[in-house]
FILUMMAR-376980 format. One record per residue (C-alpha): residue in three letters; x, y, z. Coordinates in pm, whole numbers, padded with zeros to 5 digits, always signed. Layout:
N
ALAXYZ;...
END
This chain:
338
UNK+01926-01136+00156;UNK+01877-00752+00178;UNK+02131-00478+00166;UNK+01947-00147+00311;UNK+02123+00134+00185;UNK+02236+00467+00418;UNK+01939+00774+00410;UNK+02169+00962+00151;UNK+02291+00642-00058;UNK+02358+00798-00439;UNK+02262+00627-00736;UNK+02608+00544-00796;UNK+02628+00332-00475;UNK+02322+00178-00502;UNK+02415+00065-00876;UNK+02764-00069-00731;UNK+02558-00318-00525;UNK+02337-00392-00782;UNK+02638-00480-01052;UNK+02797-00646-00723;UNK+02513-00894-00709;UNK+02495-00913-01096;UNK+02850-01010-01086;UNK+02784-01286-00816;UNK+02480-01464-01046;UNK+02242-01306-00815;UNK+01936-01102-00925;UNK+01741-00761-00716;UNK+01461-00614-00703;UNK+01529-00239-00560;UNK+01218-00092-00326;UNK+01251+00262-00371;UNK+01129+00404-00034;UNK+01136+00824+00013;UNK+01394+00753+00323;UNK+01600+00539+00172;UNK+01619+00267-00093;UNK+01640-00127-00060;UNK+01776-00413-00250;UNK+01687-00785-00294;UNK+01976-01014-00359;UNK+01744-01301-00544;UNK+01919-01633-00595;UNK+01960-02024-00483;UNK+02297-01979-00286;UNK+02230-01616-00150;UNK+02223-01838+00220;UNK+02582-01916+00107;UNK+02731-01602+00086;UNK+02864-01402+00362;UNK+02672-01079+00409;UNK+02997-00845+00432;UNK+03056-00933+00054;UNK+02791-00629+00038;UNK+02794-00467+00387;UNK+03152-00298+00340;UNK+03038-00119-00022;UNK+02990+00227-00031;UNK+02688+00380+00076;UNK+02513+00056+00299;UNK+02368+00077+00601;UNK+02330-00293+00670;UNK+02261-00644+00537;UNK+02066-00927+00648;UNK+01908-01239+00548;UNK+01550-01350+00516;UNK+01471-01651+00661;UNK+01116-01677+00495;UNK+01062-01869+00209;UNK+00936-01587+00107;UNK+01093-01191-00010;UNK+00933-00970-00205;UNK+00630-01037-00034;UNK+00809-00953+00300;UNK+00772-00672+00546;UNK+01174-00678+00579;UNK+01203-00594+00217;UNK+00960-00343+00217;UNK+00840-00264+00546;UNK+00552+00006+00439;UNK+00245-00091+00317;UNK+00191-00159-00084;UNK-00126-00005-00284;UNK-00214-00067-00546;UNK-00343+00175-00787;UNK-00678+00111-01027;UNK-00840+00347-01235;UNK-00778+00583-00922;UNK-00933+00322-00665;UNK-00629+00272-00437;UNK-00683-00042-00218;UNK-00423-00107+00075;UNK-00556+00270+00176;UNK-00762+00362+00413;UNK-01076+00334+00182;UNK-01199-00068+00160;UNK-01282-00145-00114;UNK-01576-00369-00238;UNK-01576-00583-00532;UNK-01878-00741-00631;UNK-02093-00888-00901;UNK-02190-01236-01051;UNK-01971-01548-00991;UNK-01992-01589-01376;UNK-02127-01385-01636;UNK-02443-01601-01787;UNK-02559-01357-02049;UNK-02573-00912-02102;UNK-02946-00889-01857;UNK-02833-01058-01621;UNK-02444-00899-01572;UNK-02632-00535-01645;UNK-02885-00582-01379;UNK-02563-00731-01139;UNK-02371-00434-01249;UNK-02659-00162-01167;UNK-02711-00359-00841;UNK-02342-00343-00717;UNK-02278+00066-00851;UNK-02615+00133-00655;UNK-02522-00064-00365;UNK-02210+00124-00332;UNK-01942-00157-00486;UNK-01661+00034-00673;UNK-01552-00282-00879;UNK-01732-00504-01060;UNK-01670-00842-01048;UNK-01768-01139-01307;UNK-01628-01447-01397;UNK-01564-01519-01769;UNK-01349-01850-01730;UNK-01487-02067-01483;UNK-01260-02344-01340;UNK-01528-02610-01208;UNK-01454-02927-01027;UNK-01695-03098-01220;UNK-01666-03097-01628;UNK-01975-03139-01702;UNK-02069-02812-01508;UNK-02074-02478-01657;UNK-01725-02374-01769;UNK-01788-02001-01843;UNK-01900-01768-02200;UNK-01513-01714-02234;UNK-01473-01429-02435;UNK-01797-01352-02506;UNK-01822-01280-02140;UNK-01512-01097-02164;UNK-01722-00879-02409;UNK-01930-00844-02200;UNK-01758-00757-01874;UNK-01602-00480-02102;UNK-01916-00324-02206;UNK-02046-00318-01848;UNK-01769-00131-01749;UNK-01800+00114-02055;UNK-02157+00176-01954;UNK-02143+00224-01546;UNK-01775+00358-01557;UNK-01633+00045-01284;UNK-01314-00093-01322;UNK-01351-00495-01346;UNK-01163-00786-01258;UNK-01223-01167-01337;UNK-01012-01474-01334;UNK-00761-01615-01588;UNK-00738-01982-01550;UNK-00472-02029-01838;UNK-00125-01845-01930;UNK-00182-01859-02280;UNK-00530-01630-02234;UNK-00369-01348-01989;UNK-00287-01103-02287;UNK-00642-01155-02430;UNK-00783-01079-02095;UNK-00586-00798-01999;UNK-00752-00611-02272;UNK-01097-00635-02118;UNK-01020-00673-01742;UNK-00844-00408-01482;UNK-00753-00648-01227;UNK-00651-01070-01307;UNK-00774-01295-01068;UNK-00588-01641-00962;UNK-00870-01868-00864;UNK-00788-02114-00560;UNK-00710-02391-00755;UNK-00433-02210-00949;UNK-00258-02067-00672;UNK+00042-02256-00713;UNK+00023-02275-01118;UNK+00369-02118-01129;UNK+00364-02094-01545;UNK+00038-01868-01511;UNK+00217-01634-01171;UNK+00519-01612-01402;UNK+00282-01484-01713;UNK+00106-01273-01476;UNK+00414-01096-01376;UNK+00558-01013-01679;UNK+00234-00842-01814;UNK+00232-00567-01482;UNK-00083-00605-01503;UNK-00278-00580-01128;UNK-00346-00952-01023;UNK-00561-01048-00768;UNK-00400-01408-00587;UNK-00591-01600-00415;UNK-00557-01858-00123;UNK-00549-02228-00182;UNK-00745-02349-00005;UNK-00509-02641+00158;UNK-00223-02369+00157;UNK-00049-02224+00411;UNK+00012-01880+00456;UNK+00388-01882+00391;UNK+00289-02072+00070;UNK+00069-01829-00031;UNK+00312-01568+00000;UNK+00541-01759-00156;UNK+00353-01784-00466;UNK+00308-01382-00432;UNK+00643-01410-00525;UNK+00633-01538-00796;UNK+00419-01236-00911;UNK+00651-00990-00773;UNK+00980-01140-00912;UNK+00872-01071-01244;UNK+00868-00674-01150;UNK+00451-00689-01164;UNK+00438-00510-00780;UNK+00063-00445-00855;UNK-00066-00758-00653;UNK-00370-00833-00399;UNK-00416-01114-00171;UNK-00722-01264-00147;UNK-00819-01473+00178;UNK-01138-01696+00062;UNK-01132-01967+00322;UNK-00931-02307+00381;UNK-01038-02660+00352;UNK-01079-02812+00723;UNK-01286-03079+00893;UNK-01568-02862+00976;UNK-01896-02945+00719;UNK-02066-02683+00808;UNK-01972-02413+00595;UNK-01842-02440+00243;UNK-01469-02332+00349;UNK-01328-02228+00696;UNK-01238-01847+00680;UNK-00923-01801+00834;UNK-01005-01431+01005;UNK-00627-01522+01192;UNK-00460-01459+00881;UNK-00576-01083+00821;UNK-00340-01014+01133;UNK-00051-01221+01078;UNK-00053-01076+00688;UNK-00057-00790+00793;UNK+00212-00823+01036;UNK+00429-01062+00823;UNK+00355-00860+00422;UNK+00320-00535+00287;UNK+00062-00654+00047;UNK-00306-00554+00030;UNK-00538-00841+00144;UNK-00914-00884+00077;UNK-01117-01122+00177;UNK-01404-01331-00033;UNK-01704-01382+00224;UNK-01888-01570-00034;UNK-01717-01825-00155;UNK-01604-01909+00245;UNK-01940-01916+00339;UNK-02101-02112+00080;UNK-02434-01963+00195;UNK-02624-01643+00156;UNK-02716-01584+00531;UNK-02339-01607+00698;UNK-02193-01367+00424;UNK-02279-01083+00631;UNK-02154-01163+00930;UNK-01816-01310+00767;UNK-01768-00986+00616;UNK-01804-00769+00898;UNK-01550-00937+01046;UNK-01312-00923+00773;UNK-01327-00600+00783;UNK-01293-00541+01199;UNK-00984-00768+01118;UNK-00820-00547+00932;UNK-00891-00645+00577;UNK-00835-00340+00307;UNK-01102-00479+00076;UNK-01412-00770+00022;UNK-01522-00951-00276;UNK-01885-01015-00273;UNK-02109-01248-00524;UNK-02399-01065-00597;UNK-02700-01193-00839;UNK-03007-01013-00955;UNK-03204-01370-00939;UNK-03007-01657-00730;UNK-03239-01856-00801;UNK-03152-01890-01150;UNK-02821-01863-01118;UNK-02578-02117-01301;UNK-02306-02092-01062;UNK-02318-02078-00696;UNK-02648-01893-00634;UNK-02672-02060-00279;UNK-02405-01801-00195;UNK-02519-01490-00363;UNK-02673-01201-00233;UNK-02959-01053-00381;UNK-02929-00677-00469;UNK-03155-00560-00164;UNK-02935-00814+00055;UNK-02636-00605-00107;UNK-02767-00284-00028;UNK-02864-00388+00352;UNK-02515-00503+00367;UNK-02324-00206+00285;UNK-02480+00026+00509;UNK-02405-00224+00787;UNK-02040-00265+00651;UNK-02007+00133+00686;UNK-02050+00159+01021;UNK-01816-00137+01058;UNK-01579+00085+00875;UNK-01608+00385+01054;UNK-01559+00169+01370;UNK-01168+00065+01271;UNK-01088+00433+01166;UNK-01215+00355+00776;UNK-01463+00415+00544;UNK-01635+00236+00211;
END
């Protein structure tokens, strides 16, 4: 349920439905537009309550229920779009935004070379995994901290902002002091202890799709994030699990639009890991972006070859480079830029 306070609501009113709700076992979450301000009656039996418990307080405008199983995440709770704000890269603006780098860090040449490849190419956002969930535990699981270390110092040295994933609750404090942005990995989308961690630390998280998950589920488990007052949280579409063999994933370009039309939340989309091949990246990408996607995430390698984890799908740094320009004039096309 939401209670949309009148254009001149004072704090006063907007406190008496918050203690209202309070006094009902319900919690909020107040959106704080520059119009007028919003609250989100959170609770189990909020379907069970009649809405002019709220509407006749002073200083609402209305009250209605959301039907979604998901609210925060909602365009009824907050129906202009989110940004979120790091190291003064905004993405959800006009600008897309590229993230790219290694799939994991493998050792300081090899992310340094990445990192010079990605600044060069145009990236503003290095990306480089330091905990690698694997399907497989006998394949390579990551340098952990070391590559944490790591990711840290290549930031230091190229001044990029960096985000990698945190597979585990227990490690998002030690990786919050080394990364700007937390990534959920696929396989953790619905690992509800590690959204709930993520939340509390505020720190900006980067969720990604299941990949047998719906969209509503996905949102859902936005939720999760933004229940916990962390509002600093990017979807990632990287692709769904169908019966087609002929890619890695299926991307699902259909849910850039219906995101967009359903959530105020930034969404970028991983090309890469979709894919599952070097050659269809670019073409994935472009139409990510034409889709309306506010961002990318790109795996980039100085030597796929060699790489440890998923080189099939990495780009090479001159690959990179062709890339951008290409994805530029895609940009400009939709009324954006990189």
């Amino acid at each position: 349920m939401i209670v949309e306070m009148r254009k001149n609501a004072t704090p006063e009113e907007i406190n008496g439905v918050v203690q209202k709700a309070k006094s009902l076992g319900l919690g909020t979450q107040l959106n704080v537009g520059t119009d007028k301000t919003v609250v989100a009656l959170l609770g189990s039996n909020t379907g069970q309550l009649s809405t002019d418990i709220f509407a006749v307080l002073p200083g609402v405008e209305n009250v209605a229920r959301i039907m979604k199983p998901y609210k925060l995440a909602s365009r009824e709770f907050k129906p202009q779009d989110s940004v979120v704000s790091v190291s003064g890269i905004e993405i959800g603006s006009k600008q897309i935004v590229v993230m790219a780098g290694p799939c994991a860090v493998e050792n300081e040449e090899q992310l340094m070379k990445a990192a010079t490849a990605v600044k060069e190419g145009g990236a503003c956002i290095l990306r480089g995994g330091a905990f690698k969930p694997r399907t497989s535990p006998f394949s390579f699981q990551g340098l952990e901290k070391a590559g944490l270390e790591l990711l840290a110092r290549a930031r230091e040295q190229f001044n990029i902002p960096v985000v990698t994933e945190v597979v585990d609750a227990h490690d998002v404090s030690l990786v919050s002091k080394y990364a700007d942005i937390l990534q959920v990995g696929s396989r953790n989308m619905q690992n509800f202890a590690l959204l709930t961690a993520l939340g509390k630390s505020k720190h900006p998280v980067l969720l990604k799709r299941g990949f047998s998950c719906t969209v509503a589920e996905w949102l859902t488990a936005a939720d999760y994030l933004l229940a916990e007052g962390n509002n600093q949280v990017i979807l990632c579409e990287r692709g769904i699990r169908t019966f087609e063999p002929s890619t890695r994933f299926s991307l699902d370009v259909c849910s850039i639009p219906v995101i967009k039309r359903s959530s105020h939340l930034p969404l970028i989309v991983d090309p890469s890991h979709a894919a599952g091949h070097y050659a269809l990246v670019p073409a994935i990408a472009k139409a990510a972006i034409a889709a309306g996607a506010d961002g990318l995430l790109i795996e980039v390698h100085p030597n796929p070859k060699e790489a440890l984890v998923d080189g099939l799908q990495s780009l090479t740094p001159s690959d990179f480079a062709r890339l951008m320009k290409e994805l530029r004039l895609v940009a400009k096309s939709v009324g954006r830029y990189i």
